[in-house]
N, C-alpha and C positions, 0 to 999 in steps of 0.2 A: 433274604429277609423272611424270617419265621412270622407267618401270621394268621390270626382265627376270629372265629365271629363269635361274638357273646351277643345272647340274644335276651332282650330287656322286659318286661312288661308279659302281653300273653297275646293266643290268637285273637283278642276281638280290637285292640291296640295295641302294634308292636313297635320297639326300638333295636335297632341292631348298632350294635359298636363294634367296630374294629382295631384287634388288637394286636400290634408289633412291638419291638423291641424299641422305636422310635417315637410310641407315645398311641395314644387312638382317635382313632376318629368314628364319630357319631352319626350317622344314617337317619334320619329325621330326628326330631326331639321330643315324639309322643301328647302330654296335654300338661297342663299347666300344672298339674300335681304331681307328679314325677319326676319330681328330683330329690324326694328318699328316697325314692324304688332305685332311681338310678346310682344314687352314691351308695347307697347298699350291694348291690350287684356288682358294682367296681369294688369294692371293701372286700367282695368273694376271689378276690382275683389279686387282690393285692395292690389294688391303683386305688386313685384318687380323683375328684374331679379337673384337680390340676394337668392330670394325665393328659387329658382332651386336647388335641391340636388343634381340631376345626370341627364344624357340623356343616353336614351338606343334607340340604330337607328336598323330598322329590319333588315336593311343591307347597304351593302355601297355604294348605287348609288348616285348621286351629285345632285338629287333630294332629297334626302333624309340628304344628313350629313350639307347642307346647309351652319346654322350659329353657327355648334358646332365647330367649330376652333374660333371663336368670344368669346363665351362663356367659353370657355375652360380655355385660353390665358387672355381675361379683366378681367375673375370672377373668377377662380379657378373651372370650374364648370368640373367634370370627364366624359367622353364621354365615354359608354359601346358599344362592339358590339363581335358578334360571330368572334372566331378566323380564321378561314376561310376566313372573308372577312375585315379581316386590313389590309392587304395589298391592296386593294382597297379603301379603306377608307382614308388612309393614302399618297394613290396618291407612294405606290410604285409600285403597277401594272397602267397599264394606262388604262382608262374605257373599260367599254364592246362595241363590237360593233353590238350586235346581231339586224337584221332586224325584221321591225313589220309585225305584222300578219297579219295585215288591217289595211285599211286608208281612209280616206275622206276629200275632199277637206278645208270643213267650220271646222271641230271638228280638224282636224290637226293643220291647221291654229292659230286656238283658244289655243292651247296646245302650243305649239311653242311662241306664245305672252305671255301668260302668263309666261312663263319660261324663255324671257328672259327679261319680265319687271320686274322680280322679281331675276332677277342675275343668271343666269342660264350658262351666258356667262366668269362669274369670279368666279367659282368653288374656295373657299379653303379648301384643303384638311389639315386631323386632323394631327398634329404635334407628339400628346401622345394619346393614346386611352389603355383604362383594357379591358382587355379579358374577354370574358362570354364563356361560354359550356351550351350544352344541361342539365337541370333539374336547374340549377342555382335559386336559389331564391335571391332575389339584398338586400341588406339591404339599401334602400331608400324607399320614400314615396309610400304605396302601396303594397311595398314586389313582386315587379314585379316576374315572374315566367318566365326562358326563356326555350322554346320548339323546338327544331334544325327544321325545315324542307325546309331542302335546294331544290333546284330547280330554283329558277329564278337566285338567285345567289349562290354560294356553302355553305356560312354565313346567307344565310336567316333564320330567326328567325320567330318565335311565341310568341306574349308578355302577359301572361295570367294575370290578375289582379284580381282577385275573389271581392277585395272589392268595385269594382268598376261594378261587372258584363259582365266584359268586355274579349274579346279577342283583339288582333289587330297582324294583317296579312302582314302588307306590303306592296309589291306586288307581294305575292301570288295568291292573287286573286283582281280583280274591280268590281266596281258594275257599275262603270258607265267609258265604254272603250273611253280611250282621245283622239282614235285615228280616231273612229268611232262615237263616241257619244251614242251608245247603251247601254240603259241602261239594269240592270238583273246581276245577279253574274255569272259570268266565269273567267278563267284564267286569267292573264293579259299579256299585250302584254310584248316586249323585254326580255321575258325568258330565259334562257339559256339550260331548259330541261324542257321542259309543263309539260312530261309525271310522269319526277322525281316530280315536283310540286304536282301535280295530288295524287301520291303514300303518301308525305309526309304529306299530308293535313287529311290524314287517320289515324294520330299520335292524333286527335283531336279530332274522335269518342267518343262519350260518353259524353264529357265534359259538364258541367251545363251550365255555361255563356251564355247568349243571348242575348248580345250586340256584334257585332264584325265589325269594322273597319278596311278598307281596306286605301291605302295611297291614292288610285286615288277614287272618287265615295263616295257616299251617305252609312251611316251607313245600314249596315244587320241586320234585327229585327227576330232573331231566332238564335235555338241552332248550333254549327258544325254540327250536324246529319242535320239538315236542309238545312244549305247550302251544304252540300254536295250532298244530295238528289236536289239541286238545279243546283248545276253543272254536273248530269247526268254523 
């Protein structure tokens, strides 16, 4: 199976879709204004949003579940996420309010603009979402592989894709922090347990892949053994 990663949006909010001959599938759904950016960028490639077999979100922050109520509802398209964090997803818990780590004046700014020129202020939350569990292999484009390691949120995932090379993280980890603008791999800000992150990030020891994407930041060019030797 021929397959690649089209990558959506930019470093301070990203979407990643995966593309095969069998149709694609979506890697979180970005904010709630992002569905020109996204049917434009499929329109570069020659698809559609019909294309879309499923969305698998690393978790449920409203950065993240964006325009999967959009798609869900217009297209029929099924929104996956770890059981743990539907009720977040689904706007029956009300968001997190954890505080950031650090801040700066110009890079906060910057983060704050972009999130809410791109609907960050009119959150929809998912109506119906399937439930995924740790070891889960999805039968959509890809064969997505889901890996539990909670800590930022209790439902944070690992989305392992072998055909593509790929891990993608979430915001388990940034490479480039929105709040500070520092780039380099570390934790990422509004966590709800760094330390739990930290531990669960250790489920990924060994693994092949040496592409891994974080939600915030610039792709990481090396293995989990690597980045993990990079977050010290």
């Amino acid at each position: 199976m021929t397959a690649r990663i089209l990558r959506i949006g930019d470093d301070i909010i990203a979407v990643h879709a995966i593309v095969t001959e069998d149709g694609v599938t979506l890697i979180d759904a970005g904010l709630s204004g992002d569905l020109r950016m996204l049917r434009e960028a499929l329109a570069v490639e020659g698809l559609s949003l019909d294309d879309i077999r499923g969305i698998v979100l690393t978790h449920g922050d409203a950065d993240h579940i964006g325009v999967a109520e959009r798609l869900r509802a217009d297209h029929g398209i099924p929104v996956h996420i770890h059981e743990a964090d539907a009720a977040l997803a689904t706007g029956r818990t009300p968001a997190r309010g954890v505080k950031a780590d650090a801040w700066k004046l110009g890079p906060s700014l910057g983060f704050l603009w972009a999130g809410i020129r791109r609907g960050a202020l009119r959150t929809r939350h998912i109506a119906d979402v399937r439930l995924i569990s740790d070891s889960d292999v999805l039968d959509l484009p890809g064969n997505p592989e889901i890996i539990a390691i909670p800590g930022h949120t209790p439902g944070s995932v690992a989305i392992r894709i072998p055909a593509v090379d790929a891990l993608f993280l979430g915001d388990a980890i940034t490479t480039r922090h929105v709040l500070t603008g520092v780039g380099g791999a570390r934790l990422a800000p509004f966590s709800n347990d760094a330390e739990q992150t930290r531990q669960s990030l250790e489920r990924l020891r060994d693994l092949p892949e040496r592409r891994i994407f974080p939600g915030h930041g610039p792709e990481f060019r090396g293995s989990a053994d690597d980045l993990l030797a990079a977050l010290g």
